[in-house]
Residue, then its C-alpha position, 0 to 999 in steps of 0.5 A: x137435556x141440551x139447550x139450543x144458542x141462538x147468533x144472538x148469544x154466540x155474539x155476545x159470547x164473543x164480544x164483552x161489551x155485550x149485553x148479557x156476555x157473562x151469562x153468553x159465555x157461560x152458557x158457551x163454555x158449559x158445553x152440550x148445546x146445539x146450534x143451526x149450521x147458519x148460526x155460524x155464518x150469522x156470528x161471522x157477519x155481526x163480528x166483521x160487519x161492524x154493526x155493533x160499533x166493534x169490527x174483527x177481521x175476518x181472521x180474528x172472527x173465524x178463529x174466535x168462532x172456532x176456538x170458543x164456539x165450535x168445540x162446545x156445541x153440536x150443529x145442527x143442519x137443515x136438509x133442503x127438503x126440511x127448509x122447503x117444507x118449513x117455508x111452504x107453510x111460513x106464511x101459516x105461521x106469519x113468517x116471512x121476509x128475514x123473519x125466516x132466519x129466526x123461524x129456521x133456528x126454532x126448526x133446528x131447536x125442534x130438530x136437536x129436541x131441545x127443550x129451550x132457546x136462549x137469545x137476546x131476542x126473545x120476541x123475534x122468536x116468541x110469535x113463532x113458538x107453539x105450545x110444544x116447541x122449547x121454551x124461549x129464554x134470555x140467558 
């Protein structure tokens, strides 16, 4: 059974003035999770966009991404006929504006069968679960 890390928890990983690092990079460091291919760029944009009061370079974020996180996990990718499958019935699922990101990250989970999420953002996703998708947790 793999879990499934949301952005939300690579940052935290990453960054020990996080809430939730310890539990973050425990999970990272376990190894065996799958994340979505955009999970990257979203972890590269908080590090270096100074949104959390803390900015990287952008040479600091790439390698921490790829010395802590990339060895450790599985990508998972979308195809272009997935996302434009799944965005042709967003609205049934009350998806839309950047809310889309997150519902992308719950079609990658499905994809790589995982059988729960870990975010710190719990009900960003929790209005997108249904009954047979992963469970959502905080780590």
């Amino acid at each position: 059974m793999s879990a499934f890390l949301d952005s939300s928890v690579l940052v935290a990983a990453l960054v020990s003035d996080e809430l939730k690092h310890a539990d973050s990079l425990a999970l990272v460091l376990k190894g065996g999770n799958c994340i979505y291919s955009h999970a990257l760029l979203e972890t590269f944009s908080t590090l270096t966009g100074g949104k959390l009061g803390v900015r990287v370079t952008p040479d600091l974020a790439s390698q921490m991404i790829s010395v802590t996180i990339l060895p450790r996990v599985s990508v998972v990718e979308l195809t272009a006929t997935e996302i434009m499958d799944a965005i042709s019935v967003a609205q049934s699922y009350g998806v839309r504006g950047g809310c889309v990101y997150d519902y992308m990250h719950l079609l990658a989970a499905r994809k790589s069968q995982a059988s729960v999420i870990y975010t710190l953002n719990i009900d960003d996703f929790q209005h997108l679960r249904r009954p047979d998708d992963p469970e959502i947790r905080l780590p």
